[in-house]
N, CA, C and O of each residue as an XYZ file, in Angstrom:
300
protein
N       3.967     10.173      0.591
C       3.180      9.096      1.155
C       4.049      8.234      2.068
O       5.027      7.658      1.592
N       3.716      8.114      3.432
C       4.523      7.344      4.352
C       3.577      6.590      4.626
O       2.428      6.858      4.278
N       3.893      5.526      5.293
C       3.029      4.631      5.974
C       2.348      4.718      7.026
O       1.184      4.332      7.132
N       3.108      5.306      8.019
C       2.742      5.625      9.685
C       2.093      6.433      9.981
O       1.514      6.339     11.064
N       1.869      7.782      9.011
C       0.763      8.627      8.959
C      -0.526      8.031      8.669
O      -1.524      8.145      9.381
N      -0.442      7.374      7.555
C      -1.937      6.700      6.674
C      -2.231      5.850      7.766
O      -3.449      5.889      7.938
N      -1.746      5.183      8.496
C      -1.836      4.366      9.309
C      -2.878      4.929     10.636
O      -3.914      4.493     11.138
N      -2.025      6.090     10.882
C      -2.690      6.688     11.834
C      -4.542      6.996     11.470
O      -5.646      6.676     11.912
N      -3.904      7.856     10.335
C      -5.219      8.804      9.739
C      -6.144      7.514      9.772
O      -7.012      7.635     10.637
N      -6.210      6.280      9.058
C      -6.912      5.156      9.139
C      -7.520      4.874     10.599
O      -8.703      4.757     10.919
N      -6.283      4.795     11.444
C      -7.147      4.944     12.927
C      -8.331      5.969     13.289
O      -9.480      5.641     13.587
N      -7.862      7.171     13.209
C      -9.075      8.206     13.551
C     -10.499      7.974     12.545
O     -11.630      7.885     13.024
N     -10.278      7.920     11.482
C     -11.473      8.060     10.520
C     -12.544      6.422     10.935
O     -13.764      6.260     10.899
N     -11.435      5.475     11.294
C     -12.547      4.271     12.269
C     -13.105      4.977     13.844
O     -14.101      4.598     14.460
N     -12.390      5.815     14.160
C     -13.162      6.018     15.401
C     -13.966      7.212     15.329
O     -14.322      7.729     16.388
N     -14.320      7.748     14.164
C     -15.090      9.020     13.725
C     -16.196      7.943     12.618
O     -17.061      8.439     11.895
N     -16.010      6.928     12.677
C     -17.275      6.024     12.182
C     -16.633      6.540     10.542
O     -17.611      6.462      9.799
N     -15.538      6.969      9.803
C     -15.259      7.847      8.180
C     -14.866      6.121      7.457
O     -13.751      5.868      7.000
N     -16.145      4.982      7.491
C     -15.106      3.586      7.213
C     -14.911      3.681      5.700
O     -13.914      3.171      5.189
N     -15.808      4.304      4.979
C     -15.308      4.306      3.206
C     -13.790      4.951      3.331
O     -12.946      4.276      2.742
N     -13.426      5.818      3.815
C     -12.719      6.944      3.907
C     -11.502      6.224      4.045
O     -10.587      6.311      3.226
N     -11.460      5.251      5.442
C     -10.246      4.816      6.351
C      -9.947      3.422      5.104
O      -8.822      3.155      4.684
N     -11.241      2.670      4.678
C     -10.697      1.655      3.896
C      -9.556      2.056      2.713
O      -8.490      1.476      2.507
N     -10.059      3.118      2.065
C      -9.376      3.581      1.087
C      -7.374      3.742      1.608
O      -6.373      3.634      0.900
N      -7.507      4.003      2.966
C      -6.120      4.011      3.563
C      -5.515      2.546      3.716
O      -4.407      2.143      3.363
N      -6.683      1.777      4.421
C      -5.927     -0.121      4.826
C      -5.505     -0.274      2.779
O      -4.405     -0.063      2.267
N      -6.481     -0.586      2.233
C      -6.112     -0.650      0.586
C      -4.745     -0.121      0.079
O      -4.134     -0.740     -0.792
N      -4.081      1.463      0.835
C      -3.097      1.937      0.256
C      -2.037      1.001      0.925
O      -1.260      0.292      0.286
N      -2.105      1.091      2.403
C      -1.267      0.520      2.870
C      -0.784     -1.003      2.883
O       0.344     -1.393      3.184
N      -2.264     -2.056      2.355
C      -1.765     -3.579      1.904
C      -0.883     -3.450      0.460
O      -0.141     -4.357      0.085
N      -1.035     -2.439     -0.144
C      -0.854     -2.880     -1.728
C       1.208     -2.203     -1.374
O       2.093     -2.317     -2.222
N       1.429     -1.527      0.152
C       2.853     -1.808      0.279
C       3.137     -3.081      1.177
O       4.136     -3.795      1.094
N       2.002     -3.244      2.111
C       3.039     -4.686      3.031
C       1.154     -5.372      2.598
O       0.022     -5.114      3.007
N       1.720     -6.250      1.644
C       1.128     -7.395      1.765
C       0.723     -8.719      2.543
O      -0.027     -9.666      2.310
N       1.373     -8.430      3.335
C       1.584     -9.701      3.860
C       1.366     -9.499      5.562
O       1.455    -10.365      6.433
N       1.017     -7.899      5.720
C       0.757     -7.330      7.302
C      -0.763     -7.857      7.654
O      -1.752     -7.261      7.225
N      -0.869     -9.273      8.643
C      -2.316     -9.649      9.134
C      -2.804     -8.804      9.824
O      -3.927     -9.068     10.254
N      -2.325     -7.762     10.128
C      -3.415     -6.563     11.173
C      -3.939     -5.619     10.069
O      -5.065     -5.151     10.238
N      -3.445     -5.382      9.275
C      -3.897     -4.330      8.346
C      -5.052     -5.447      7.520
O      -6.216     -5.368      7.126
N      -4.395     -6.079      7.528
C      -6.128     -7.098      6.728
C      -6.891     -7.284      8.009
O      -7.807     -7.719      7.312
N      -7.184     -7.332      8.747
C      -7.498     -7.510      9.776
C      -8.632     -6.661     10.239
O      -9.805     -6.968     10.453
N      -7.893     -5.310     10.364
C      -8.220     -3.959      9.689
C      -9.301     -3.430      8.938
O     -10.348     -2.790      9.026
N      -8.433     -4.089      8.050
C      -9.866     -3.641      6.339
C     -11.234     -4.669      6.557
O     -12.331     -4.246      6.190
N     -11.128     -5.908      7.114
C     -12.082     -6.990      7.131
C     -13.101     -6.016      8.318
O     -14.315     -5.902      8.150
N     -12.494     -5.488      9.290
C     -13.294     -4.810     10.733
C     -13.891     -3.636      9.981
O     -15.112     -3.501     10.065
N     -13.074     -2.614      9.129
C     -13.779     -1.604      8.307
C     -14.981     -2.217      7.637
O     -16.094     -1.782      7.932
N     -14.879     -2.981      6.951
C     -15.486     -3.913      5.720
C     -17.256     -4.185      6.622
O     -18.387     -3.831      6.290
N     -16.731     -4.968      7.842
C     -17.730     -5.296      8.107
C     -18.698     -4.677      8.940
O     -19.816     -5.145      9.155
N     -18.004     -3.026      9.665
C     -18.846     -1.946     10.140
C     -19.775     -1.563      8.632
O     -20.949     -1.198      8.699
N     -19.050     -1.712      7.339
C     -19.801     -1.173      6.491
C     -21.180     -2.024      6.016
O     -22.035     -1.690      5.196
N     -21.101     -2.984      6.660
C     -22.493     -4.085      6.300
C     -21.850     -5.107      5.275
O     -22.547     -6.024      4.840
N     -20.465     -4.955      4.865
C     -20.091     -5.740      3.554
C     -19.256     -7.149      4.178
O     -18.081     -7.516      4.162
N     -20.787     -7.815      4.835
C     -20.190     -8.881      5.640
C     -19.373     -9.891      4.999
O     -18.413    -10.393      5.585
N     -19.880    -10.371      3.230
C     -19.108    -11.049      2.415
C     -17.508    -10.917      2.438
O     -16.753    -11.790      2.866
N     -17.217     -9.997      2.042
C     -15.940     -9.038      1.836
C     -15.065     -9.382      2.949
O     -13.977     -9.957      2.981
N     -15.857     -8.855      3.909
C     -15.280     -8.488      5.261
C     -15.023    -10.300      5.260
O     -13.944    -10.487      4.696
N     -15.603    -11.564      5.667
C     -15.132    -12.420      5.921
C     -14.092    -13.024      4.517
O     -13.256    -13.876      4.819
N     -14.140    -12.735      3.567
C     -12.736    -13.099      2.906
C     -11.461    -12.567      2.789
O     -10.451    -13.139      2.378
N     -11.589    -11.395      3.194
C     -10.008    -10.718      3.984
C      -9.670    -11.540      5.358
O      -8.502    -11.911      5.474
N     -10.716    -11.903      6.558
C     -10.467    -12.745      7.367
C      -9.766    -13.701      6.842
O      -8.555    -13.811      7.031
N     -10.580    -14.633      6.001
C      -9.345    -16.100      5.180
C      -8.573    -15.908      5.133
O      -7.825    -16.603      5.822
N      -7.960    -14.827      4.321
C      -6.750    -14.214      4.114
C      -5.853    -14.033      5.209
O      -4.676    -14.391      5.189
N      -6.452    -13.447      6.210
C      -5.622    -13.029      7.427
C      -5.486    -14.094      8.200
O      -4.648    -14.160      9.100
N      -6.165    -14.854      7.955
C      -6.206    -16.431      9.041
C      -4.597    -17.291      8.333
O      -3.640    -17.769      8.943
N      -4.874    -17.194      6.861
C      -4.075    -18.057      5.811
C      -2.061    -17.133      6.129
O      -0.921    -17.514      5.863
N      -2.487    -16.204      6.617
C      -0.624    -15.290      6.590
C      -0.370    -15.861      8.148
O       0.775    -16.167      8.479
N      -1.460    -15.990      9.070
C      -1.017    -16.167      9.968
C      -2.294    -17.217     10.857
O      -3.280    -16.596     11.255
N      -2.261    -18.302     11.057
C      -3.433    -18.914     11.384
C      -3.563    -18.774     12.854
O      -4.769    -18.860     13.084
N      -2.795    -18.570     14.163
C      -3.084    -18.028     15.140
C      -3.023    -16.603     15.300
O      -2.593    -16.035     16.304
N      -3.483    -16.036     14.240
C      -4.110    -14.272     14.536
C      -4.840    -14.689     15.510
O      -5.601    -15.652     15.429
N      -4.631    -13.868     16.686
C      -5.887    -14.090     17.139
C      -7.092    -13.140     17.480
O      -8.076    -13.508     18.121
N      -6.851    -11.532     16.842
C      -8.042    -11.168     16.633
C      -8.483    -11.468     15.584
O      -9.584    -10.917     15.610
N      -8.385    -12.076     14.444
C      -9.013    -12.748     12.921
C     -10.155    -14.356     14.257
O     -11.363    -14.592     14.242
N      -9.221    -14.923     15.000
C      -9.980    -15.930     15.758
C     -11.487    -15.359     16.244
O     -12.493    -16.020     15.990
N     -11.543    -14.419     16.773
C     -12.312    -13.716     17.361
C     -13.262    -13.455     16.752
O     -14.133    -12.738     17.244
């Protein structure tokens, strides 16, 4: 398990619409860098293609709270 692969694979499976699939990758990859605001960032954009608008805006908090000028979390 590397990072930069999952990373990738996470990319394609969002642009093949696979978002259960790709979340399961942002999930592997926060639980090593905690503290990465694009990968929450990430999971909140997966989250909220999936309709799980709740969800999806409390990973935003989160991503706002590591870094408050994210500025795709602004967006």
């Amino acid at each position: 398990d590397m990072p930069r692969p999952r990373q990738l694979l996470a990319h394609v499976l969002m642009r093949i619409e696979e978002y259960v699939t790709a979340e399961k990758q942002y999930n592997w990859l926060l639980r090593e860098y905690p503290q990465n605001e694009t990968l929450h960032y990430r999971l909140a954009r997966c989250l909220h293609l999936q309709g799980r608008i709740d969800e999806a805006q409390t990973i935003l908090d989160k991503t706002l709270r590591l870094n408050p000028a994210y500025y795709d979390a602004l967006m």
